[in-house]
C-alpha positions as protocol buffer text, in pm:
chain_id: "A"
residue {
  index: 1
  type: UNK
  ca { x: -781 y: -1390 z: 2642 }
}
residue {
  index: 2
  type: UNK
  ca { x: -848 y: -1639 z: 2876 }
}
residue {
  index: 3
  type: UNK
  ca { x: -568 y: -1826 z: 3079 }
}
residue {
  index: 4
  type: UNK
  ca { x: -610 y: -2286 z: 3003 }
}
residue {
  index: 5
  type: UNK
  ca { x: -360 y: -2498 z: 3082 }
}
residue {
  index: 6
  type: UNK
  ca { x: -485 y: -2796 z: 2876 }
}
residue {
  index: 7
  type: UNK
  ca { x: -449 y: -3087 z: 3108 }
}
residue {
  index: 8
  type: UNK
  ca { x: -695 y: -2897 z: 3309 }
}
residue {
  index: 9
  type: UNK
  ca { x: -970 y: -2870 z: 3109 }
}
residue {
  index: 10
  type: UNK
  ca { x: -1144 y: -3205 z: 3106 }
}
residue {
  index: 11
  type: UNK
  ca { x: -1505 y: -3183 z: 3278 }
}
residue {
  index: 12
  type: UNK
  ca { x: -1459 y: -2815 z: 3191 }
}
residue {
  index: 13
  type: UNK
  ca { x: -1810 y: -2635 z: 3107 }
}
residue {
  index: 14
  type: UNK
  ca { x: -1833 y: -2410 z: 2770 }
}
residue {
  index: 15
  type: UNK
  ca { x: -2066 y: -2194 z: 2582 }
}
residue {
  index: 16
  type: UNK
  ca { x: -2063 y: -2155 z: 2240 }
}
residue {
  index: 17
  type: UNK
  ca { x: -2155 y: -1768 z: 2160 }
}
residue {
  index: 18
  type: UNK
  ca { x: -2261 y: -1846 z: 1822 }
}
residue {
  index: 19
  type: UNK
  ca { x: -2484 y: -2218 z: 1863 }
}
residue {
  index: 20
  type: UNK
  ca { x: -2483 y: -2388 z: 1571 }
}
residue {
  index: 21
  type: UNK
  ca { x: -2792 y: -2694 z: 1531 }
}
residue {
  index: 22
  type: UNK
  ca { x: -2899 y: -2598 z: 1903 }
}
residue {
  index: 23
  type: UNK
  ca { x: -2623 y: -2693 z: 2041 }
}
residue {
  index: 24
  type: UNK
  ca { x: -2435 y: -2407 z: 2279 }
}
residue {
  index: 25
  type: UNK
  ca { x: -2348 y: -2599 z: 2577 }
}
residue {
  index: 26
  type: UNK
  ca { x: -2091 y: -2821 z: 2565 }
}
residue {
  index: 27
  type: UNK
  ca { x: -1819 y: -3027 z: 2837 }
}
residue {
  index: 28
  type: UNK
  ca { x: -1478 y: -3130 z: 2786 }
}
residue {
  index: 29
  type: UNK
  ca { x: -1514 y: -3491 z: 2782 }
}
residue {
  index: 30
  type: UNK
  ca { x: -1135 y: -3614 z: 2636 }
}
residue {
  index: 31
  type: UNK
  ca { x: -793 y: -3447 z: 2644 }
}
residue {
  index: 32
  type: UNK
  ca { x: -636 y: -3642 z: 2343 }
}
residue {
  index: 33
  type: UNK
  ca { x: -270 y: -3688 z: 2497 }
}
residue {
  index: 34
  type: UNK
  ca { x: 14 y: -3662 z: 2153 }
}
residue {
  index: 35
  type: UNK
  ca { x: 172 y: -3969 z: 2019 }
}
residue {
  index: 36
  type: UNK
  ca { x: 529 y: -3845 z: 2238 }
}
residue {
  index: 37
  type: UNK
  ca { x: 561 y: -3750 z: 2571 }
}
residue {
  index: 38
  type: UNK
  ca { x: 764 y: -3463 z: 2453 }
}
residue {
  index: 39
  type: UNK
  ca { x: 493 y: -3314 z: 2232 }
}
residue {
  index: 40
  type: UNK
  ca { x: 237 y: -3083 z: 2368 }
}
residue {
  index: 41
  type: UNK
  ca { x: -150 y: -3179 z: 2408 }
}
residue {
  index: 42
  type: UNK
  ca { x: -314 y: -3019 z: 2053 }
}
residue {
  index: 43
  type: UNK
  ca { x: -681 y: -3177 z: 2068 }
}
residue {
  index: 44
  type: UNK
  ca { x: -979 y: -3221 z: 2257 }
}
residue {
  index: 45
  type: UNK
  ca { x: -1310 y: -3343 z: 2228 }
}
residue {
  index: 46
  type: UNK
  ca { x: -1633 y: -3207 z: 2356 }
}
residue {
  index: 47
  type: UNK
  ca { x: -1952 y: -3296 z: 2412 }
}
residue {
  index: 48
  type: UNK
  ca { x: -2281 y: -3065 z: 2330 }
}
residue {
  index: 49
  type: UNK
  ca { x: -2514 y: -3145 z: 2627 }
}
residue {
  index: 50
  type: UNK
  ca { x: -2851 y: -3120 z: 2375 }
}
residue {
  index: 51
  type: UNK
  ca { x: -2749 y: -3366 z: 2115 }
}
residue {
  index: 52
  type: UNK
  ca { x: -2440 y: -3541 z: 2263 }
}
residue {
  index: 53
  type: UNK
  ca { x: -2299 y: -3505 z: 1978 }
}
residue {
  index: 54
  type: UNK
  ca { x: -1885 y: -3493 z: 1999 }
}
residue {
  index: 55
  type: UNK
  ca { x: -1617 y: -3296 z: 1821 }
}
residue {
  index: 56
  type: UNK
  ca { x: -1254 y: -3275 z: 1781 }
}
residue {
  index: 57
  type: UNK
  ca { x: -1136 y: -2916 z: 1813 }
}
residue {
  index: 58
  type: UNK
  ca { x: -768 y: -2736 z: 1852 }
}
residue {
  index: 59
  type: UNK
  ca { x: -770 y: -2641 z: 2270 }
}
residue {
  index: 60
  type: UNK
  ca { x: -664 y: -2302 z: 2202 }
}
residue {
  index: 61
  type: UNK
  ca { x: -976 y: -2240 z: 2013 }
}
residue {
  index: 62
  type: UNK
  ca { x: -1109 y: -2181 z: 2381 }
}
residue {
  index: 63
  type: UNK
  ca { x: -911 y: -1898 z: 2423 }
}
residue {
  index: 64
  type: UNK
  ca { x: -1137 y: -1719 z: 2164 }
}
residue {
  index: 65
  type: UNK
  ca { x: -1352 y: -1511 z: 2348 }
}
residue {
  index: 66
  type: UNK
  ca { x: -1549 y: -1416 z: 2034 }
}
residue {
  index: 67
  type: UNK
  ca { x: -1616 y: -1815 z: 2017 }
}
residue {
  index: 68
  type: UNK
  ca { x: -1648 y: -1948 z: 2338 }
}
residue {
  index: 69
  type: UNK
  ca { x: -1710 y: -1846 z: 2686 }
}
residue {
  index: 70
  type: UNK
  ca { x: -1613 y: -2055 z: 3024 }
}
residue {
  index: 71
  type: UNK
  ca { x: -1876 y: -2166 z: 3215 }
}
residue {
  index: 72
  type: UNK
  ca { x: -2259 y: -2200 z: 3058 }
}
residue {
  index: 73
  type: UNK
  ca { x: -2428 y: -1904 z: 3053 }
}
């Protein structure tokens, strides 16, 4: 399992280890902050280099080894 903090992971570099339409590279491009201060961050959207297309997903979803992997490889 891999150790995020979320607030750190904007610019962050992933690989998807299952590409889906081409696109397996991808870069943390927006930590979306919670409506309260009190609340923890939940979202984030990232960026697939090829298409530059963007998607919302859960941050802990990069925890999933079988799903992602840091860095591009």
């Amino acid at each position: 399992m891999n150790r995020l903090h979320p607030k750190k992971l904007l610019n962050t570099k992933w690989t998807a280890v299952l590409p889906v339409n081409k696109e397996r590279h991808f870069i943390v491009t927006k930590v979306i902050d919670p409506d309260s201060p009190d609340e923890q961050v939940e979202r984030l959207e990232i960026e697939a280099v090829y298409s530059r297309r963007i998607k919302s997903i859960a941050w802990e979803e990069l925890r999933n080894t079988k799903i992602w992997k840091r860095g591009w490889v």
